[in-house]
C-alpha positions in Angstrom: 2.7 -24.3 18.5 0.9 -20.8 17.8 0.3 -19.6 14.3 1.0 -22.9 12.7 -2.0 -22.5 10.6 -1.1 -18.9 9.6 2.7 -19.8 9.2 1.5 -22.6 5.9 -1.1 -20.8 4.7 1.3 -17.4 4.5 4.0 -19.7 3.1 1.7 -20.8 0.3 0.9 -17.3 -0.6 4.9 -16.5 -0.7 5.1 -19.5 -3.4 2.3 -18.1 -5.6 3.2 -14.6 -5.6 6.8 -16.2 -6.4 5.6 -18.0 -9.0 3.7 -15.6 -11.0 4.4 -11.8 -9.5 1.9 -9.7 -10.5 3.7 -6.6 -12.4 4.9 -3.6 -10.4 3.9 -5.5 -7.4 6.5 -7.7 -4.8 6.0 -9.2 -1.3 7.8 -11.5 0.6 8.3 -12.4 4.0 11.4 -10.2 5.5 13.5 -13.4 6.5 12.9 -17.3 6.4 13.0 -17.4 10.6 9.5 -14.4 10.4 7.1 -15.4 7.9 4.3 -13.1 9.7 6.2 -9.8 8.9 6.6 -9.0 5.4 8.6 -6.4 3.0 6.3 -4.7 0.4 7.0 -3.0 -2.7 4.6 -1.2 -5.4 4.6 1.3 -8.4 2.0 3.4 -8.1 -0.8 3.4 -10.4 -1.1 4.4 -13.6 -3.4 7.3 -14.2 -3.7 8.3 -10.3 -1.6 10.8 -8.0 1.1 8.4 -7.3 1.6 7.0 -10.6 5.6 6.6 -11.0 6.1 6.0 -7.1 8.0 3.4 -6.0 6.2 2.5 -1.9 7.1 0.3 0.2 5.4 -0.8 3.6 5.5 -3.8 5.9 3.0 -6.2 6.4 2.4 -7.8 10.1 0.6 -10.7 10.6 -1.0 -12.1 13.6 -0.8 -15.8 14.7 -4.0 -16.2 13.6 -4.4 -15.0 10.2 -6.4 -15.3 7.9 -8.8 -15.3 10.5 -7.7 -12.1 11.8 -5.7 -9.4 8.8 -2.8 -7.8 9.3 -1.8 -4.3 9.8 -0.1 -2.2 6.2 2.2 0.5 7.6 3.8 2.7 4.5 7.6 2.9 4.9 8.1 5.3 2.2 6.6 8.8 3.3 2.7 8.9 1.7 0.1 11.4 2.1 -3.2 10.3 1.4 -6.6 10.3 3.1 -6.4 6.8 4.0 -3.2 7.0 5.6 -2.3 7.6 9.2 0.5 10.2 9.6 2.6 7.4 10.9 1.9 5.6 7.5 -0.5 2.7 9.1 -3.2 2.3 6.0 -6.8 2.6 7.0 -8.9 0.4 4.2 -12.0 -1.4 4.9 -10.4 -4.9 4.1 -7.6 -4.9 6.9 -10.7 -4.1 9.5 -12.1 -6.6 11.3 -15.8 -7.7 12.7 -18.5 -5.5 11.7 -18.7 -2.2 11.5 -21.1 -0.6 14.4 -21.1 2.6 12.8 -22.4 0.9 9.7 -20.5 2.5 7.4 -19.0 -0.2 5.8 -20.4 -3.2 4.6 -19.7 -6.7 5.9 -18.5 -7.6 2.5 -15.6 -4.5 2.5 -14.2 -6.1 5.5 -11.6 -8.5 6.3 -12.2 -12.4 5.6 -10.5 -15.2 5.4 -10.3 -15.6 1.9 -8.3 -12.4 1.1 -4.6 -12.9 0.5 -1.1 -10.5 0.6 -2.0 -10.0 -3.5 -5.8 -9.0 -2.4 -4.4 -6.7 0.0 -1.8 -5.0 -2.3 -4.3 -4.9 -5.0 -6.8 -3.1 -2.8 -4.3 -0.7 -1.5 -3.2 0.4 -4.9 -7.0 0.9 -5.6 -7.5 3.2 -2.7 -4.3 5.7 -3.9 -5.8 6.0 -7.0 -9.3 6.3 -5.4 -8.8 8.0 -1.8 -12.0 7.6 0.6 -12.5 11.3 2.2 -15.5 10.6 4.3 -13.9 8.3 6.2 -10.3 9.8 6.5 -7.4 8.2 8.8 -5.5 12.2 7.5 -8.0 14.7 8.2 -5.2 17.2 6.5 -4.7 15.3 3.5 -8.7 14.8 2.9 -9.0 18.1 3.2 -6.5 19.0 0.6 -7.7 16.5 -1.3 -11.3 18.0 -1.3 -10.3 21.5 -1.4 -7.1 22.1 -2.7 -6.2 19.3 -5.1 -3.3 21.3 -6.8 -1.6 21.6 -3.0 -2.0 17.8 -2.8 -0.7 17.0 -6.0 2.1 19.1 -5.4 2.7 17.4 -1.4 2.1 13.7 -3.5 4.9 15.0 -5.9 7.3 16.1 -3.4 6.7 12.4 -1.4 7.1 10.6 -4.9 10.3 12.5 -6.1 11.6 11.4 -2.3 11.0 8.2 -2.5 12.8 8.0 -5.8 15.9 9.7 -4.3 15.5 12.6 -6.7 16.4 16.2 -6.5 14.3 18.7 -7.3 17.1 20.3 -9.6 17.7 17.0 -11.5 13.4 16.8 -12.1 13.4 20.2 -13.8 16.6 19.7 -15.8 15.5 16.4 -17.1 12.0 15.9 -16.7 11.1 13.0 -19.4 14.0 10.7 -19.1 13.2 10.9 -15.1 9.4 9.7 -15.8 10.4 7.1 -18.4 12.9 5.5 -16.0 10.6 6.0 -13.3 7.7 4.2 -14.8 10.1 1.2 -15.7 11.0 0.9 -12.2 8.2 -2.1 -12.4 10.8 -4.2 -14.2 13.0 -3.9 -10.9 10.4 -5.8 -8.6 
């Protein structure tokens, strides 16, 4: 049977991430009959563009993880560098093989002993730390680069969206929106 391998090893990873969820983070396979596609959720960083964002994205697994990684696609709108318009993240972990460009290094790239949490982890790290020589969103790198009050502002709009949150209601009540927003890590 294909991807029994994968199948125990990504249920072992469901049972430590269960077991001690990191905070703001939470992953889990979407139903007990598909262990190799997973729901996502994440606050975004503290201190970085997307800090009080609540993301979500889908992991998919192939039959042969974690020999081969999966593919991150953002559910929640994001616009970032790193991002593919269709959301699909562009990090040097989830790439496989070695790079003939030789851009990145064989230690950036996928291996075996990375995990869901390593993943997540990384993927925060690269919002609060976009990669603009390398971009998957030419337009958003070059905001980034050259107009990084324009990005900020699109980054807003896409947080305050994912949120469900008017405009009108930000203005009117600005701080209790960002304190409840940044305690939206107790609801994972």
């Amino acid at each position: 049977m294909p991807g029994v391998g994968a199948m125990k090893r990504l249920l072992r990873e469901y049972k430590e991430l269960s077991r001690s969820p990191p905070d703001g983070i939470a992953a889990a396979p979407v139903s007990d009959s598909n262990v190799f596609q997973w729901k996502v959720a994440m606050v975004g960083p503290e201190g970085s563009d997307y800090e009080g964002a609540f993301l979500t994205a889908v992991l998919d697994f192939p039959h042969n993880y974690p020999l081969a990684p999966p593919t991150m696609t953002f559910t929640t709108p994001v616009w970032h560098p790193n991002v593919y318009p269709s959301g699909k993240v562009c990090i040097s972990i989830l790439h496989e093989g070695t790079d003939a460009s030789g851009y990145e290094s064989a230690t950036e790239r996928w291996s075996p002993i990375q995990s869901v949490l390593s993943i997540v982890l990384s993927v925060l790290s690269m919002l609060a730390d976009p990669n603009d020589e390398s971009p998957a969103n030419v337009d958003a790198a070059v905001e980034w680069r050259d107009n990084r009050p324009a990005f900020r502002a699109r980054v807003k709009a896409h947080i305050e969206a994912s949120l469900g949150l008017s405009p009108e209601l930000l203005r009117r009540y600005p701080a209790s929106i960002a304190a409840s927003a940044s305690s939206t890590s107790s609801l994972l």
